[in-house]
C-alpha positions as CSV (number, residue, x, y, z in Angstrom):
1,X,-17.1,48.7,68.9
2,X,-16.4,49.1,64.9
3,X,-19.6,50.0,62.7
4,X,-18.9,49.4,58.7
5,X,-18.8,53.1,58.5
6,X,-19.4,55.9,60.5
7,X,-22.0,58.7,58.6
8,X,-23.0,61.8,59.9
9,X,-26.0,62.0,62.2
10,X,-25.2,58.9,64.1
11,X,-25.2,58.3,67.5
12,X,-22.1,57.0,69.9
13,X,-22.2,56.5,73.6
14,X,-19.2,57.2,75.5
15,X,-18.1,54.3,77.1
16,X,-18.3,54.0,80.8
17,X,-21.0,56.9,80.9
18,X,-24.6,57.8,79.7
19,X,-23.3,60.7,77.8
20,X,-24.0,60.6,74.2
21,X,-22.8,62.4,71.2
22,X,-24.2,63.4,67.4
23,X,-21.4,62.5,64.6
24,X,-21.5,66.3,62.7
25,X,-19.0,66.2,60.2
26,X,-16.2,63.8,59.0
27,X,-13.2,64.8,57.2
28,X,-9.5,63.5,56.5
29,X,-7.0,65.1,57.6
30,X,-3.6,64.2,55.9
31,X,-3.6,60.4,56.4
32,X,-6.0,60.5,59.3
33,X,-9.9,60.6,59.4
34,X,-11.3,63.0,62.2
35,X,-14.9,62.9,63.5
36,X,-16.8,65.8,64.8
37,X,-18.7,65.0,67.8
38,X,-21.3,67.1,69.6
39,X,-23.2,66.2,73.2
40,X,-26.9,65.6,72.6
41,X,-27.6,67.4,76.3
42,X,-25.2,70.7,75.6
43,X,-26.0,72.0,72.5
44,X,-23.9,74.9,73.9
45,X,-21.0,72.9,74.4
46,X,-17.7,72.6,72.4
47,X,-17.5,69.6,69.7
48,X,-14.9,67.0,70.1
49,X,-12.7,65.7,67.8
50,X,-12.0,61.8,67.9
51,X,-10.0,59.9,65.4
52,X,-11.1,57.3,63.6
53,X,-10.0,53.8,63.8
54,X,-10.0,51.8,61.3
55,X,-10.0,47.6,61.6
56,X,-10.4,44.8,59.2
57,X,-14.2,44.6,60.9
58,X,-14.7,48.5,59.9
59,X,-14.7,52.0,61.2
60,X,-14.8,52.9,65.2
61,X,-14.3,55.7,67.8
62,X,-12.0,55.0,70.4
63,X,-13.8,55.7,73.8
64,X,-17.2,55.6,71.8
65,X,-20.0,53.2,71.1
66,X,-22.6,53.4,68.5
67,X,-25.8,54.0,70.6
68,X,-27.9,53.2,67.9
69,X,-29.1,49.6,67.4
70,X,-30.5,47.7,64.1
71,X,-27.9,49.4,61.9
């Protein structure tokens, strides 16, 4: 699912499971633009890194989708 823009502090559901992740930080990378991921059950556990797509409808994380609704 592609958002308009992905900002820090949303929330993305990984598809095919309940799991669900906080957006921490964004940054570009040479031509790419990473997201920084974090579980919302682990706070112990290690962030994940997920590229971000980019369509003529917006922004989107592969694998991921926005868990949030009314945005």
């Amino acid at each position: 699912m592609a958002e308009r823009r992905i900002q820090v502090g949303q929330v993305w559901r990984k598809v095919g499971s309940e799991e669900t992740f906080l957006v921490t930080r964004i940054y570009t990378e040479a031509l790419a633009t990473i997201a920084v991921l974090r579980s919302t059950d682990n706070d112990q556990g290690t962030p994940v890194r997920v590229h971000v797509e980019r369509t003529a409808a917006g922004q989107g994380l592969p694998g991921y989708a926005i868990a949030q609704g009314g945005e």
